[in-house]
Backbone as CSV, one residue per row, in Angstrom:
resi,resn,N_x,N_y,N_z,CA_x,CA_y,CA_z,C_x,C_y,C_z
1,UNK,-3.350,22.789,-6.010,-3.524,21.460,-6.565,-4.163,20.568,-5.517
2,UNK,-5.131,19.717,-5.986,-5.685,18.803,-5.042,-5.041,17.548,-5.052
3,UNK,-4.588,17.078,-3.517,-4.057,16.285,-3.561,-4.885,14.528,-2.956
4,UNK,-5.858,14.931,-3.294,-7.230,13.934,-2.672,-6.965,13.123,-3.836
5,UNK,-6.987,11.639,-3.801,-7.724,10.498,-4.281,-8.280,11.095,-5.901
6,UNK,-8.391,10.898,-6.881,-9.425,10.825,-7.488,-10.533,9.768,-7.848
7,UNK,-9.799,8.300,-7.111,-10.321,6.884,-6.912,-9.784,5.836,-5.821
8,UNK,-10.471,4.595,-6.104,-9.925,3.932,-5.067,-9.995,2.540,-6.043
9,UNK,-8.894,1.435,-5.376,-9.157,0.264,-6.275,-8.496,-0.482,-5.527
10,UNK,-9.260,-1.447,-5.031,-9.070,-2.710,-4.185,-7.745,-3.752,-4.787
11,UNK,-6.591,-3.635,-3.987,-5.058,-4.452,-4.212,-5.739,-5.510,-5.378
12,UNK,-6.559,-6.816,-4.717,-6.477,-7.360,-5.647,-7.230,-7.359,-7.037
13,UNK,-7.354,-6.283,-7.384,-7.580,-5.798,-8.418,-6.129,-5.588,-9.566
14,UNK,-5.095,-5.461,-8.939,-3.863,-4.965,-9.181,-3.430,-6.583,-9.902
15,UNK,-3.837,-7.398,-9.573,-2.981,-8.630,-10.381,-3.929,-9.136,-11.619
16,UNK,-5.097,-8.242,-12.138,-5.498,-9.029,-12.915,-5.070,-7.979,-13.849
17,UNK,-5.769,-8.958,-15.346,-4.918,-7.949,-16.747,-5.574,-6.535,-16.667
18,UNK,-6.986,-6.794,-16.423,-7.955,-5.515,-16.392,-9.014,-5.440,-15.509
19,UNK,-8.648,-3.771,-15.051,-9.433,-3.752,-13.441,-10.763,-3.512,-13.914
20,UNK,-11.541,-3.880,-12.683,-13.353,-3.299,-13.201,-13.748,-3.014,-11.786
21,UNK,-12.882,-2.745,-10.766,-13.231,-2.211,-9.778,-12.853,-1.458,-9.194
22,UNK,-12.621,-0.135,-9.770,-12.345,1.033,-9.516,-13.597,1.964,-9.206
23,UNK,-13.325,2.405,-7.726,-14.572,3.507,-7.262,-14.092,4.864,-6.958
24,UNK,-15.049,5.937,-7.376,-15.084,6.877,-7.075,-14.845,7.377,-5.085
25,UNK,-15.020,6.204,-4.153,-14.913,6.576,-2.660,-14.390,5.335,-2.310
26,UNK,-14.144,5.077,-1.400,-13.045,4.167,-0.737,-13.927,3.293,0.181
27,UNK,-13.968,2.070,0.080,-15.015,1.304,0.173,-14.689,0.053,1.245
28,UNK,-13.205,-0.182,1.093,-12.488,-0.877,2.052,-11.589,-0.247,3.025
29,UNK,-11.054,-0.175,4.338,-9.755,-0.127,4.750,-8.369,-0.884,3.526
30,UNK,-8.496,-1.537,3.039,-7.276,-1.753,1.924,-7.178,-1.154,0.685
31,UNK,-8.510,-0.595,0.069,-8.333,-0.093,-1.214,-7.375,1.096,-0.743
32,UNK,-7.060,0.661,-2.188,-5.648,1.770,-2.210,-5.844,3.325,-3.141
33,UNK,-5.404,4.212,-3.056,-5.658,5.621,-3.451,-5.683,5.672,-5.049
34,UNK,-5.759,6.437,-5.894,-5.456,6.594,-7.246,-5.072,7.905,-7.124
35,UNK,-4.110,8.231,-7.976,-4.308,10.012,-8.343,-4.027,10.162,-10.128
36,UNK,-4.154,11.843,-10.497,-3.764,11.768,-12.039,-2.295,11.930,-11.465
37,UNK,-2.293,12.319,-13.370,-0.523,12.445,-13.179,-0.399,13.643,-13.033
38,UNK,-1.287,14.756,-12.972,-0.897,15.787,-12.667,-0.552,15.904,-10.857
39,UNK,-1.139,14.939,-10.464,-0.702,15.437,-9.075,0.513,14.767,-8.427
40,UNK,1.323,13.997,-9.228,2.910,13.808,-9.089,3.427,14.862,-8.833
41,UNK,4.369,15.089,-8.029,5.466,15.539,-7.499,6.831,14.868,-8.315
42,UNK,7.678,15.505,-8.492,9.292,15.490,-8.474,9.937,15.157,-7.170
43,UNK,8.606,15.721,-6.347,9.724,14.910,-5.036,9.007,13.630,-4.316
44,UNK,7.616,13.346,-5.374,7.053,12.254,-4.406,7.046,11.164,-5.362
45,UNK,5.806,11.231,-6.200,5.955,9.370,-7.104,7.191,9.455,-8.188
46,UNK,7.133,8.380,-8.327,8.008,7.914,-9.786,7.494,7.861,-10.447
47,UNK,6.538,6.729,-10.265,6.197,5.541,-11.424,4.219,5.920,-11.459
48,UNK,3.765,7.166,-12.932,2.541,6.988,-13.007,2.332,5.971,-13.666
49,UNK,2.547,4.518,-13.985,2.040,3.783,-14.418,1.264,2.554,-13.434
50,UNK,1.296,3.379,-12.091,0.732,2.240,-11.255,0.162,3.140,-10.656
51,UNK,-1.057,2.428,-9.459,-1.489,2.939,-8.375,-0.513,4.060,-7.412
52,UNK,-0.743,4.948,-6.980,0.249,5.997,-6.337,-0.412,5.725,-4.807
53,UNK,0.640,5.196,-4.070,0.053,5.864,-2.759,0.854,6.430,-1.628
54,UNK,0.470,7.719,-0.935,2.092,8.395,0.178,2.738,7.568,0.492
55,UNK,3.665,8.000,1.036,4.485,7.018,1.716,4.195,7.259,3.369
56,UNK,4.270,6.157,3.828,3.558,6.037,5.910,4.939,6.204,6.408
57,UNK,5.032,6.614,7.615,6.214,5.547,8.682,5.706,4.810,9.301
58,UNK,5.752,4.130,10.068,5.102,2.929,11.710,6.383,3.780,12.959
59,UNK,5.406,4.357,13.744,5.826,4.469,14.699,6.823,3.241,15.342
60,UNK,8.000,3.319,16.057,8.853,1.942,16.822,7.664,0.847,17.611
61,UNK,6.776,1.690,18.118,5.470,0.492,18.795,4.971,-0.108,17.661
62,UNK,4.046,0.794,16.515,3.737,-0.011,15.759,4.256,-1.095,14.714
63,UNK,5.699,-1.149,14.445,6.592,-1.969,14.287,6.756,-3.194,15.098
64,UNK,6.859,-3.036,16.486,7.048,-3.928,17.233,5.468,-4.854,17.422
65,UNK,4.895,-4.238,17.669,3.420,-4.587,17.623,3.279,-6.116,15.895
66,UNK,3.658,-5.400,14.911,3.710,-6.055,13.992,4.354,-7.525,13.912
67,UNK,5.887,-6.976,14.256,6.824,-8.107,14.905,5.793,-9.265,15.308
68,UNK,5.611,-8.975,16.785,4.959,-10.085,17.465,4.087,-10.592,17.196
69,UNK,3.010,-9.707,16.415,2.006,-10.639,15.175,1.992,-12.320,14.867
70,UNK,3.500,-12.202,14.140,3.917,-13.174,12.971,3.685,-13.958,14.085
71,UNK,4.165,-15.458,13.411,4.346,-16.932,13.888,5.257,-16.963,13.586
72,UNK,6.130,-16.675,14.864,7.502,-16.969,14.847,8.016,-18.604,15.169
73,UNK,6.869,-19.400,14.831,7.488,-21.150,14.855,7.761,-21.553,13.812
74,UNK,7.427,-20.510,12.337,7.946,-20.973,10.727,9.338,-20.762,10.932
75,UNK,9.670,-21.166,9.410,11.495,-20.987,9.089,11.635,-19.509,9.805
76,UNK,12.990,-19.677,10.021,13.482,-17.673,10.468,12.890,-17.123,9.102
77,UNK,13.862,-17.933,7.644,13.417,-16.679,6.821,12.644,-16.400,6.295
78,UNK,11.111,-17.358,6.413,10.421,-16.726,5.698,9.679,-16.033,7.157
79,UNK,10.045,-16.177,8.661,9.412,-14.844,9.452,9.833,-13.469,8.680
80,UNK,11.173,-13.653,8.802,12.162,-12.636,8.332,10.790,-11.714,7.114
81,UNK,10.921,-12.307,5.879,10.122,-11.829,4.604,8.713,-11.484,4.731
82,UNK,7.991,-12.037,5.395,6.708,-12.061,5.357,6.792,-10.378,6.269
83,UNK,7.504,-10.416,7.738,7.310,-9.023,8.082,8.032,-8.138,7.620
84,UNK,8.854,-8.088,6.447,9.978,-7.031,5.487,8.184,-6.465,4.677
85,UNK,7.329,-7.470,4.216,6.507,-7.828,3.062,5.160,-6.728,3.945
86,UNK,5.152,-7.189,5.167,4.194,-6.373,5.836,4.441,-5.318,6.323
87,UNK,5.804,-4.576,6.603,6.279,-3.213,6.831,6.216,-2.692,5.722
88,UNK,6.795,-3.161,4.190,6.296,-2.732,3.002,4.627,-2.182,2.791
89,UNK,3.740,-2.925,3.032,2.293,-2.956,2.960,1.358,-1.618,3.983
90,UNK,2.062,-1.408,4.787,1.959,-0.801,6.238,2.223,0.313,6.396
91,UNK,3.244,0.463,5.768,4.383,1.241,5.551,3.890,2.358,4.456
């Protein structure tokens, strides 16, 4: 089974009702992967009704690296969320 892409489709593509920018090759660092549903796993996606993409880790540097990113002079919690929001993204 091939487990390659069969497309790519740029995030914000994902909030409108209907995408029209879906490519055959990957065109950004952010577009995100597509696959069919045949290439679900039982042990990997859930949900074919969305974009599928692996799951990453972040190395402890690249975590920390992230950390120090933020602007840590906003509220704690929205530091707190915004890097939960970007380990999600990253991740």
């Amino acid at each position: 089974m091939n487990n390659e892409p069969v497309a790519w489709i740029d995030p914000k593509e994902l909030d409108m009702a209907v995408s029209t920018s879906v490519t055959k090759n990957k065109q950004f660092d952010t577009d995100i992967p597509l696959y069919t549903y045949e290439q679900i796993t039982a042990s990997g996606f859930l949900n074919a009704s969305k974009p599928i993409y692996p799951a990453k880790t972040l190395t402890d540097e690249e975590t920390l690296n992230l950390w120090w990113d933020l602007d840590h002079t906003k509220d704690e919690d929205d530091v707190i969320l915004t890097f939960a929001k970007i380990i999600l993204k990253e991740g």
